[in-house]
N, C-alpha and C positions, 0 to 999 in steps of 0.2 A: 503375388498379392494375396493374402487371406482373405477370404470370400466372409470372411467376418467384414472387413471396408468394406466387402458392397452389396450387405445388410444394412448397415450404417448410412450408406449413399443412399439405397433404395428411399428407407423413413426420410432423407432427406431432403430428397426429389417429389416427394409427397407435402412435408412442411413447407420448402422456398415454392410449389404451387401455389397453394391454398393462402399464403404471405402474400402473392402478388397480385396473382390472380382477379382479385375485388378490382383492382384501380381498372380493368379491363370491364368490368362488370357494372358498372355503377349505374351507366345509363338504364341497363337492364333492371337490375334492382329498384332502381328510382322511379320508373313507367310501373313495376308490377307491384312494390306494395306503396304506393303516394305519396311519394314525397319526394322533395327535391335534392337534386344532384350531390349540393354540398350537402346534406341529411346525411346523403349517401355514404358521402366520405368520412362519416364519422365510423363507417364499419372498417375502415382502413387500419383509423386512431384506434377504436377498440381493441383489434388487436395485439399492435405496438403496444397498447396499457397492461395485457395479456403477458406478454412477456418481460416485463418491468417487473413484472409482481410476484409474477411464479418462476421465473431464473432464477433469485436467491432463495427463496420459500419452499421451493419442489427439490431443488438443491439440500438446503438446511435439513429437511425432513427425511429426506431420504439416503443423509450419512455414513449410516449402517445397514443400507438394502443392498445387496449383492448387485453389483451391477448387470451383468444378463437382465435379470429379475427388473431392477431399475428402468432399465431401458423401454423393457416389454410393458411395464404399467405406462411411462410416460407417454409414449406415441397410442397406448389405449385409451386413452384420455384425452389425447389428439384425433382420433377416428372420431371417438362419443363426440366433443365437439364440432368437428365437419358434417356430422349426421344430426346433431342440433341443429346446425345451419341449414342444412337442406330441408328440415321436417318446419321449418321456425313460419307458424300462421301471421306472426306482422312484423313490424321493424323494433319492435324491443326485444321480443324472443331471438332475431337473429344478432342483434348486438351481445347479447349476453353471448348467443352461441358460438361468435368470434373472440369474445374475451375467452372463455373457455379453450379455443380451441390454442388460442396462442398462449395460454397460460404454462406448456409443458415445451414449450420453444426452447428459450434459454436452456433450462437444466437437460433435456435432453443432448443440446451440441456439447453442454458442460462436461458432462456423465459422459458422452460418447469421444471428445477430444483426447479426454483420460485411458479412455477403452483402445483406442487409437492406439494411442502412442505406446501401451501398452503390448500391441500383439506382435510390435516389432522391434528388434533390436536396435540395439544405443545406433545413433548419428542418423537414423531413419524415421525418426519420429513427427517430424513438422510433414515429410512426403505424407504419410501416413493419417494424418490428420487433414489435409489437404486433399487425399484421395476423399476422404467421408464429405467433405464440401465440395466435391466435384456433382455430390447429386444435386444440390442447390443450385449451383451455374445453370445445370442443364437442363432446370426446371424454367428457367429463362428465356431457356431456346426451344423447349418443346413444351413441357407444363402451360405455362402462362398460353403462350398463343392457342395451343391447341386447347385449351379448358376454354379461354373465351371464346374460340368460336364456337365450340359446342354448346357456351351460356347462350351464347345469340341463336344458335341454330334449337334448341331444343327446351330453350328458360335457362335462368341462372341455377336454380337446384339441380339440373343434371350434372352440372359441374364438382358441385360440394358431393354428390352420389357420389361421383368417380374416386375423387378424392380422399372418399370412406375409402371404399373398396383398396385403393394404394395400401392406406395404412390397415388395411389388415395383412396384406400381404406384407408389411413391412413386419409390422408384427410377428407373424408365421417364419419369415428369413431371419431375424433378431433370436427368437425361442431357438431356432435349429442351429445357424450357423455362429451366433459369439457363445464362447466355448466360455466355463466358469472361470471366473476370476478370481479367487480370495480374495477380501478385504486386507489390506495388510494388519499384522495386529499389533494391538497399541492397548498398552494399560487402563484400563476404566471402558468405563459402556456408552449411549449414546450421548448422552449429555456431555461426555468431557471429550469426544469427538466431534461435537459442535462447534465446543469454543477452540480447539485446533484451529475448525475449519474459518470460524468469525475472526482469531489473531491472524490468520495468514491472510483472510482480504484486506484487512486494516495496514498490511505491511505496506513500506513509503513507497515501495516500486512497483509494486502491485496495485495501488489507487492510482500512480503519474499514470502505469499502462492503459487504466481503464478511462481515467482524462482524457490519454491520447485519442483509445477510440470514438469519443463522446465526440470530438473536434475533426477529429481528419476522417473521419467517415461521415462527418456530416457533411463534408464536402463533397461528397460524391452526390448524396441525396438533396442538396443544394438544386442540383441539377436534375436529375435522374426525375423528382416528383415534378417537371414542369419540362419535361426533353417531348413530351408528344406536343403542346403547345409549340414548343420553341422552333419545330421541321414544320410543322403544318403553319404558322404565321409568317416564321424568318424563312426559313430555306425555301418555300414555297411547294413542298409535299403535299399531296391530297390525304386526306386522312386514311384513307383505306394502307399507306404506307404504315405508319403507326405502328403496326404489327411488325410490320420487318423492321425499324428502327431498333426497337423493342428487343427481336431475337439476336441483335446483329450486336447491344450491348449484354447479351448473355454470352454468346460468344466471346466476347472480349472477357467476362468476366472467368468464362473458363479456361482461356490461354493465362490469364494471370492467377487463376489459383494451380495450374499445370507446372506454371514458373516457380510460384511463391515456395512449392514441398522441396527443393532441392536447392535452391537457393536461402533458404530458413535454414536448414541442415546446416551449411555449409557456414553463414554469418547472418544470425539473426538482426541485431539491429542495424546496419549497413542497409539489407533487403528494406526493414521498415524506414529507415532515411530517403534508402532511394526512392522506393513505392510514394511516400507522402510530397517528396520534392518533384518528381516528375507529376503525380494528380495536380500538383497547384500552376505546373507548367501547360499542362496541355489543356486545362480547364480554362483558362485564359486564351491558350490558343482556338479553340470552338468558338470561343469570341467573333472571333476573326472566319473562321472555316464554315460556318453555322449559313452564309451567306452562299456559298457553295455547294452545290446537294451532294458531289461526291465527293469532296475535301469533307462533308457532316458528316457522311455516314462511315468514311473513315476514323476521323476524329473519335466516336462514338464509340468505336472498337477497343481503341487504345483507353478512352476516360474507362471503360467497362475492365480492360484488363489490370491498369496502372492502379485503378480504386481499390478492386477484390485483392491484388499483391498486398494490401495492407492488414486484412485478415487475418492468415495463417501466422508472420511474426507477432500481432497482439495477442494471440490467441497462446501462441507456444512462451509468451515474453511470460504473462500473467500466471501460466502451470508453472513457469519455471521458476518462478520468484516465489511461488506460494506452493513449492515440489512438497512438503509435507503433505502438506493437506490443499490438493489441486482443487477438485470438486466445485465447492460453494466459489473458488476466483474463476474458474472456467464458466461457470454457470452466468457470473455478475457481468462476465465480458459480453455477451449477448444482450444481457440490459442496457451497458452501453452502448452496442451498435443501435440498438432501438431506441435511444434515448436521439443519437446521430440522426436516426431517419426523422423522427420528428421534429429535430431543433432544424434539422438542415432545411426540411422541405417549410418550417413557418420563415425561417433567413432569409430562403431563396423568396417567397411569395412577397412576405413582409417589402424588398425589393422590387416588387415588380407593382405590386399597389401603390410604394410611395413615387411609382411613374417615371422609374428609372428604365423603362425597357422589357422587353422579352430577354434581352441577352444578359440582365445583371443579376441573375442568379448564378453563370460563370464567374464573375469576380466576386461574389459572395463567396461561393463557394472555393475556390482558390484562397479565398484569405482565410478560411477555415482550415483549411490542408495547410498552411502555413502557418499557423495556431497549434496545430495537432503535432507537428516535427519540432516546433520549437520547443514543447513539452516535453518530446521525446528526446529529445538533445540533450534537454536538462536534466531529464531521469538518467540518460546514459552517463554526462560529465558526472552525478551525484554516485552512479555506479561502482564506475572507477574508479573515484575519490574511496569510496568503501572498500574495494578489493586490494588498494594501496595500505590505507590502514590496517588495516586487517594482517599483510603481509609484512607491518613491520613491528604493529605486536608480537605475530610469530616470530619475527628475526629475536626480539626482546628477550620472550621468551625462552627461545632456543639459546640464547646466550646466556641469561641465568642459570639455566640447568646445568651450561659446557657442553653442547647439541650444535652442533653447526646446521643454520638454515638455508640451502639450496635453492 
């Protein structure tokens, strides 16, 4: 493995931190600068808005910046962020400090799926890209728990400290170990490498892709923004579990991005059919399991693995429909995961205020992941339908010329 992926991993186990981290911290926050809880969770939203906005804009702008180079400003602007957040005297400073900090989110996984796939050779490129997202899993498993309790044990700014200090170390392994990559080159200067990159997200399979993610990862967050309610009311967990429920869908999350690199490789949309038709199964199933504490905490594994398998194929679907010019569609795919987390977690809520239950943010969510494959289904049959035509124009025109087409 090029110790360039676990440069790549390192920045990334620092960002899926600093991403989750807050929902752990709120109470803290909310006791230390006055306000209340859901106040609180608007640092959550911050965020999420954070990389809406700078996934395609941090992308778009930085076109023509050597990616090394790229990489190294965007996670520097990610530390400044986390060190806003921790310096921030009340709740508007640190709201700004969390939009800041997520604002170089997207384009950095953008920029770095590319780099990815890049430092390895052909039919190893989804592993490859899946290794870099193995630091985000594992910030699930050790990040998250371990930042909060240090937010509980020493304030919530020692947390964001730490988190600086990652990302400069990410930093420092990015400068040393991703080796320079040319730009490939292409006629005209930045401006007409923009619009490249603006026709290749507009292309018809590279928008379903980005549909898909918006739907079938909202299904996972459906759940996932209301799974510590749902052990501690349904399953009958004391809250101090919480934390393990927590690591135990990181876990899962990292068995399925461990699956997702070599199974992508091998059949890209197949993995994404499977991944999204199995999330709508077992998220239904915790229905049922959620009443069980060790049928839940099982459950919890698989929705943690079966969700994140859906990642790396939309990740590798969208570079590969938009292989010209990746960049700005790898970048936009992160806007819709975060589009996903927000639509899913107001679905699943929305759900549980109209008094339908703790448990009906599982069939919210199931029916989202069934929404997101049928999308996917359709981009694929639309696919195919193109790679037919396509091959009988060539036959056409191999027979005009007197060319036989094979």
């Amino acid at each position: 493995m090029p110790l360039a992926l676990l440069a790549l991993a390192v920045a990334a186990f620092g960002i899926g931190t600093t991403e989750f981290v807050m929902m752990g911290l709120l109470p803290n926050v909310a006791d230390d600068l006055g306000v209340s809880v859901p106040s609180a969770g608007h640092l959550v939203s911050a965020y999420a808005i954070g990389v809406v906005i700078g996934a395609p804009l941090l992308a778009a702008v930085g076109v023509r910046v050597p990616r090394r180079r790229m990489l190294v400003a965007l996670m520097g602007l990610f530390t400044l962020g986390n060190l806003a957040s921790a310096l921030a005297p009340g709740y508007g400073t640190l709201l700004a400090g969390r939009v800041l900090a997520g604002l170089p989110h997207g384009a950095f996984f953008g920029v770095g799926a590319v780099v990815a796939a890049r430092l390895v050779r052909e039919g190893r490129q989804a592993r490859a890209v899946a290794t870099m997202f193995l630091g985000l899993t594992v910030a699930n498993i050790v990040g998250v728990p371990l930042g909060t309790a240090l937010g509980q044990q020493l304030g919530w700014r020692a947390t964001f400290l730490v988190v600086t200090v990652i990302g400069l170390i990410a930093m420092g392994a990015l400068a040393t170990l991703v080796p320079h990559l040319p730009l490939e080159r292409r006629d005209g200067g930045a401006g007409r490498e923009l619009r490249r990159e603006i026709r290749a997200l507009g292309d018809r399979q590279v928008l379903l892709g980005l549909l898909t993610a918006v739907f079938g990862f909202a299904g996972v967050f459906a759940l996932y923004s209301y799974l510590a309610s749902m052990v501690t009311e349904v399953t009958g967990l004391a809250e101090s579990s919480v934390t393990v429920v927590l690591a135990l869908f990181g876990v899962g999350m990292t068995l399925g991005a461990l699956a997702a690199g070599p199974l992508t490789d091998r059949a890209l949309r197949p993995t994404l059919y499977g991944a999204l038709g199995a999330l709508a199964l077992v998220l239904v199933t915790f229905r049922f399991t959620v009443h069980v504490p060790w049928a839940a905490l099982a459950t919890v594994v698989v929705i943690g693995a079966v969700g994140f398998m859906t990642t790396t194929p939309l990740q590798m679907l969208v570079m590969e429909k938009a292989r010209h010019a990746p960049t700005l569609a790898a970048a936009s795919n992160h806007s819709a995961f975060n589009l996903a987390n927000a639509g899913g977690a107001w679905a699943g809520g929305t759900a549980i205020a109209a008094g339908w239950g703790w448990t009906s943010p599982t069939l919210v969510g199931a029916a989202l992941a069934v929404t997101g494959l049928v999308i996917a289904a359709v981009a694929g049959a639309l696919d195919r339908g193109e790679v037919r035509r396509s091959r009988v124009v060539a036959r056409g025109a191999g027979a005009r010329d007197g060319v036989g087409v094979g």
